[in-house]
C-alpha positions in Angstrom: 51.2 -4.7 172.6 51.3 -3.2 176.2 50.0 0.2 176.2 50.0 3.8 178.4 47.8 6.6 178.6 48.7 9.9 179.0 46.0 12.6 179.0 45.1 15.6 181.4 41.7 14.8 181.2 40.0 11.6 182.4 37.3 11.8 179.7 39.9 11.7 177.1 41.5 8.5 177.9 37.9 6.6 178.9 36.9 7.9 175.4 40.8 6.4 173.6 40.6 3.4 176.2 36.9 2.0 174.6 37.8 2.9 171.2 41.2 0.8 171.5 39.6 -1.8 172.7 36.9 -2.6 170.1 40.1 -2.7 167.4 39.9 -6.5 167.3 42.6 -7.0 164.4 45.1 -6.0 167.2 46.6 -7.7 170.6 46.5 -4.6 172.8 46.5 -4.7 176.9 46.2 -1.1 178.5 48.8 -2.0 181.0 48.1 2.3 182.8 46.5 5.2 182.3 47.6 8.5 183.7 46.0 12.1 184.0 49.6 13.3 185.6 52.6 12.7 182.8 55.4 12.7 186.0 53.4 9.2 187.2 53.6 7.2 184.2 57.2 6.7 184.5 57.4 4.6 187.7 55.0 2.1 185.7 57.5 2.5 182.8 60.1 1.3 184.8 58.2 -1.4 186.3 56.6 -3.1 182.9 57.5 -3.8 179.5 55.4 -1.0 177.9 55.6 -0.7 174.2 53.5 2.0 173.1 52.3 5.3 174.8 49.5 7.4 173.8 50.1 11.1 174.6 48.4 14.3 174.9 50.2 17.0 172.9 49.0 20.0 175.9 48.8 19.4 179.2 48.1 22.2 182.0 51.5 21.6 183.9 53.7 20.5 181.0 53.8 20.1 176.9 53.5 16.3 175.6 56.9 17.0 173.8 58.9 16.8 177.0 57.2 13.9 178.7 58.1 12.4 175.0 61.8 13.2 175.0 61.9 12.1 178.8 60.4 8.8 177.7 62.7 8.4 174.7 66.0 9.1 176.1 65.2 6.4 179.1 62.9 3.9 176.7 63.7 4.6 173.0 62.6 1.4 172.2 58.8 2.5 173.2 56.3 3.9 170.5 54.6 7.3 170.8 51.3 8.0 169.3 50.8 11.9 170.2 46.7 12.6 170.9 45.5 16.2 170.2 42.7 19.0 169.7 45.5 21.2 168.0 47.1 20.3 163.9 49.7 23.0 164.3 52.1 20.5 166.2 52.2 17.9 163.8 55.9 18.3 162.4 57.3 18.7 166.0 55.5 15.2 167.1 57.5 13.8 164.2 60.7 15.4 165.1 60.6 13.1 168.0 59.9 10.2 166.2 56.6 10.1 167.3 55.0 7.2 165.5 52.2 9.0 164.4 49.6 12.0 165.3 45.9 11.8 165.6 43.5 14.9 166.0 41.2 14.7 168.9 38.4 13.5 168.8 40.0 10.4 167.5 38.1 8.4 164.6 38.5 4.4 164.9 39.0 4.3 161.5 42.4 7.0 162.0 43.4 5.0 165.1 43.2 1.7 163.4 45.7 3.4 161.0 47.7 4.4 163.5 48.3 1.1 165.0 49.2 -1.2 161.7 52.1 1.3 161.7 52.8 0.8 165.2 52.4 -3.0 165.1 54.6 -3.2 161.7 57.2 -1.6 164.1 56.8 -3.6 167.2 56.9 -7.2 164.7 60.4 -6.1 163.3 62.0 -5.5 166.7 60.4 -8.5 167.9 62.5 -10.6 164.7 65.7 -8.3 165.3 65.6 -9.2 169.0 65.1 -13.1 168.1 67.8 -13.0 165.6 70.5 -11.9 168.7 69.5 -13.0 171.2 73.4 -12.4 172.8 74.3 -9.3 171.5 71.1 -8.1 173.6 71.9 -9.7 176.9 72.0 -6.3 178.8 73.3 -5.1 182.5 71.7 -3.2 185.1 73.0 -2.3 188.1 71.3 0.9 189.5 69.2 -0.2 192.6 68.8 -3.8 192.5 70.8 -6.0 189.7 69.5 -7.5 186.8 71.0 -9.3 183.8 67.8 -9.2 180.9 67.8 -10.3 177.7 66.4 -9.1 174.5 62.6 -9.9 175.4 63.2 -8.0 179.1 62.9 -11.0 180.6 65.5 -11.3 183.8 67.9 -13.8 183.9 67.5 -16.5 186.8 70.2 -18.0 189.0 71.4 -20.8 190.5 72.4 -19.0 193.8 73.5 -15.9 195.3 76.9 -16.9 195.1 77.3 -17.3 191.1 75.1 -14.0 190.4 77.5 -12.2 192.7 80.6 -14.0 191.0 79.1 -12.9 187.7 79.1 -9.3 189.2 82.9 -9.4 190.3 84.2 -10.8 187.1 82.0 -8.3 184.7 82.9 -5.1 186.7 86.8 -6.2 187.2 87.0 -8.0 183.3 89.5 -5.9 182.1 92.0 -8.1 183.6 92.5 -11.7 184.7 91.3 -12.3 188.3 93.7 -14.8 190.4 91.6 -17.6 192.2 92.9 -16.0 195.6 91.5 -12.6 195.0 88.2 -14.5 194.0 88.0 -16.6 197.0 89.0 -13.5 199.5 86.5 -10.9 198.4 83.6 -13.4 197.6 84.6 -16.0 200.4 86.0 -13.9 202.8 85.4 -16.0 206.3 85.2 -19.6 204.5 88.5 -21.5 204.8 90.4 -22.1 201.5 89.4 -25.1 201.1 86.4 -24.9 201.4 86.5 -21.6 199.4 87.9 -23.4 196.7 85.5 -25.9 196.2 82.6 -23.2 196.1 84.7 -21.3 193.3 84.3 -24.1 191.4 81.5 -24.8 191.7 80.2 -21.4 190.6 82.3 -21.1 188.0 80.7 -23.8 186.8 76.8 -23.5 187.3 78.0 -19.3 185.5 79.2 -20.7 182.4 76.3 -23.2 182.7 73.9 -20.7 182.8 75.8 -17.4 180.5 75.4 -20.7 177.9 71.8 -21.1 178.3 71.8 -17.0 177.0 73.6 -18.2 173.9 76.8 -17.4 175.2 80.0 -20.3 174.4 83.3 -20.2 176.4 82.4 -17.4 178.7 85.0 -17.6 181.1 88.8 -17.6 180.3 90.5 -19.5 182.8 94.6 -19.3 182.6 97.5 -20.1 185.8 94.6 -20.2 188.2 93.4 -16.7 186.6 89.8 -16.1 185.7 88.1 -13.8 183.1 85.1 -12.7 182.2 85.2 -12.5 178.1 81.5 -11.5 176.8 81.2 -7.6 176.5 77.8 -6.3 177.6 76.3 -3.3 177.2 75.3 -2.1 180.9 73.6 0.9 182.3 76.7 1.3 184.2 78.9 1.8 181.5 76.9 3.9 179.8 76.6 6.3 183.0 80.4 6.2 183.0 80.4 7.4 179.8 78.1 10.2 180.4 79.9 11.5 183.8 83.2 11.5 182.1 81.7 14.1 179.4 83.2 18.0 179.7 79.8 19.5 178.5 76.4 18.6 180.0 73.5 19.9 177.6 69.9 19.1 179.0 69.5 15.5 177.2 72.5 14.4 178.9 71.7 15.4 182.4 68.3 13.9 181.6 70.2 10.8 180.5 72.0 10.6 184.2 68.8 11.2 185.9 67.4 8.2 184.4 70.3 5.9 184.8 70.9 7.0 188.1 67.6 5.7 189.9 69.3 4.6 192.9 72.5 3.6 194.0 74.8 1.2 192.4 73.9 -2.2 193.5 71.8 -0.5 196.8 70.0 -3.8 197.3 72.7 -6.5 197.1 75.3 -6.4 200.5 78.4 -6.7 198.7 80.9 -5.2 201.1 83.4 -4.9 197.8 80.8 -2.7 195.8 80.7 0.0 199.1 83.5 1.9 197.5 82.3 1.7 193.9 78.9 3.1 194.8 80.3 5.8 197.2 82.6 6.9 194.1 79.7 6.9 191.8 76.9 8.6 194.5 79.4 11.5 194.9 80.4 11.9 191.1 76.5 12.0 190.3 76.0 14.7 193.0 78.6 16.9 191.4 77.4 16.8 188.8 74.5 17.9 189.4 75.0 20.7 192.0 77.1 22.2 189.2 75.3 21.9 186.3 72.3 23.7 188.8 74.2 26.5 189.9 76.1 27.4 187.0 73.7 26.7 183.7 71.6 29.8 183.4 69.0 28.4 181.0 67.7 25.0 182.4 64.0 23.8 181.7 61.7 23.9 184.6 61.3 20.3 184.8 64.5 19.2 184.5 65.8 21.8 187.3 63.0 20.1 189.5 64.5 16.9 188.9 68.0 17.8 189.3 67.4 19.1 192.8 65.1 16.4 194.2 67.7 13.8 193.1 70.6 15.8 195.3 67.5 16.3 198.4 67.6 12.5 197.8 71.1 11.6 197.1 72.3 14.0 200.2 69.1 14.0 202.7 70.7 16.1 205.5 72.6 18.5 203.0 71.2 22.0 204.1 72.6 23.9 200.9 70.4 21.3 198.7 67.3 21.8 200.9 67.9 25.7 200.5 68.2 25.0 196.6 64.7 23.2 196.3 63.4 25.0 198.9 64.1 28.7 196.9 63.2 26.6 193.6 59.8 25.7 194.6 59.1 29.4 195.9 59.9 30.4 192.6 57.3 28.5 190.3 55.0 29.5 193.4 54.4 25.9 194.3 52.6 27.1 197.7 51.8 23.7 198.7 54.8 21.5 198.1 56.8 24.4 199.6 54.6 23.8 202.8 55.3 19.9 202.5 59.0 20.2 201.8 59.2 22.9 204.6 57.6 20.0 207.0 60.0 17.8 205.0 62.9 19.5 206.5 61.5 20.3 210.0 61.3 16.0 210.3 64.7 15.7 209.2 67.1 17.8 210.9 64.5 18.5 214.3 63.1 15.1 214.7 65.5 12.6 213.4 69.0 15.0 214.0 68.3 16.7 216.5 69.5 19.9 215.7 67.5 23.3 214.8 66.0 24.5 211.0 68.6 26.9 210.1 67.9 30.3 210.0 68.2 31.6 206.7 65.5 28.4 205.2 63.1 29.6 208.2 63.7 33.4 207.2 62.8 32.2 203.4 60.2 30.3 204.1 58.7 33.0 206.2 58.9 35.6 203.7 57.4 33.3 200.8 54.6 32.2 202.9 53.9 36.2 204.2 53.0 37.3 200.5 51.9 34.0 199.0 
């Protein structure tokens, strides 16, 4: 199993780390460990991390957030919750923590700990064998991926057939004629020639959707074409959660995670421009609404919120203001500073144009009786 630290203090996780790794009945490789919660989950993304040891109290935020964060992006990941304090036992297993060990933890206690979490991680490891299809999933938030059930990315024959694959999944609800095909993915090859490529990729993606377990994957009728395996995609399911009426804290969480970057940012598809404009500006919407208008919003996820529109909408002065006022408020002295600097380098140096008054007059204040 591949395994993350978290714990506020160093000693803690040298003192788990050894312990762990004299358990010889068990296959375990600490793949990180981290003394800040918010810089575990760039690893998390990265690797295929199956169980995380937490600290129940930390000094800047409670292990029970960091352990809902990591559910609602990776509920298939294990938490083992580490702890000086009993008394928050039943709310580590009201997340479905795995189990809860008193600090300082007894090898005996941790070998317990992890039979259960193996006897978990072996009967997802059969469930996943036994569908291989049905867990073929789609991600399309920064670069693209196509993974299947053992998170292992799915390799193509060239460019051309991954982005075919992309075209027909996103436009699947109806048949594609050959023409439209050729135009959007072929746009300055003659027909001919553009004919002979479609072919040719149609081929080497049903060749390779088969080699994923997937028979007849392509419906091809009067020179139509369509995609006819449903996958579940991070797309989709962002869709789903944009077109809700009500936002509560788990589902803005949910479209923070989703939502890393922009749809398809790293492939040049000139036909996906309008499909991730659409979706950039629905997400900052969003967001900017559910900021200014929810009165009760945890710290961390307000934090989020804001950095995402700073990110989403670099030169938007009404989201500098936001983050700006936000930070102020927690009395974050020196990220105020940095941001401050953050905001001189982007409208001074790279626009040109002056650091408007009222974030200079805030900033001055803050910094006057900080």
């Amino acid at each position: 199993m591949n395994v993350v630290i978290i714990d506020d203090e160093k000693l803690a996780i040298d003192v788990l780390a050894i312990v762990l790794e004299e358990l010889t009945p068990f296959s375990i490789c600490i793949k990180g460990t981290f003394t800040d919660a918010m810089d575990a989950f760039e690893l998390l993304a990265r690797e295929q991390i199956d169980l995380v040891f937490l600290d129940m109290e930390m000094l800047d935020v409670h292990g029970l957030q960091i352990a809902k964060l990591i559910l609602t992006q990776y509920p298939h990941i294990q938490l083992i919750f580490v702890t000086a304090h009993s008394q928050f036992a039943v709310d580590a297993f009201d997340v479905a923590a795995t189990d809860y060990l008193l600090k300082p933890v007894q090898a005996q206690r941790l070998e317990k700990a992890m039979f259960k979490a193996q006897q978990v991680y072996d009967s997802r490891k059969e469930l996943r064998t036994d569908d291989k299809q049905a867990n073929l999933y789609v991600r399309v938030f920064g670069g693209f991926q196509l993974v299947d059930a053992e998170q292992k990315t799915v390799k193509w024959r060239t460019k051309k057939v991954k982005e075919l694959f992309l075209y027909l999944w996103l436009h699947q609800k109806k048949p594609l004629l050959n023409v439209v095909l050729m135009e959007n993915l072929w746009p300055d090859v003659e027909p001919d020639k553009a004919s002979v490529n479609l072919h040719t990729a149609i081929y080497q993606l049903r060749k390779t959707l088969k080699q994923c377990g997937i028979d007849h994957p392509i419906l091809l009728a009067n020179n139509h074409y369509q995609l006819t395996v449903k996958l579940d995609s991070d797309y989709e399911e962002l869709l789903a959660l944009l077109e809700c009426e009500r936002h509560d804290e788990q589902s803005m969480q949910q479209i923070l995670n989703y939502y890393e970057d922009d749809f398809l940012a790293a492939e040049e598809y000139s036909w996906a421009i309008r499909i991730r404009l659409r979706l950039k500006q629905s997400v900052v919407n969003l967001l900017e609404t559910y900021v200014t208008t929810t009165n009760e919003i945890s710290s961390l996820l307000k934090l989020s919120c804001l950095q995402k529109m700073v990110e989403l909408e670099e030169y938007n002065e009404q989201y500098m203001f936001l983050l700006l006022q936000f930070l102020m408020e927690k009395n974050k002295k020196q990220a105020c500073s940095q941001f401050y600097e953050t905001i001189q380098e982007k409208l001074q140096q790279e626009l040109n144009i002056p650091v408007p008054d009222r974030i200079n007059e805030l900033y001055k204040q803050y910094m006057a009786r900080a």
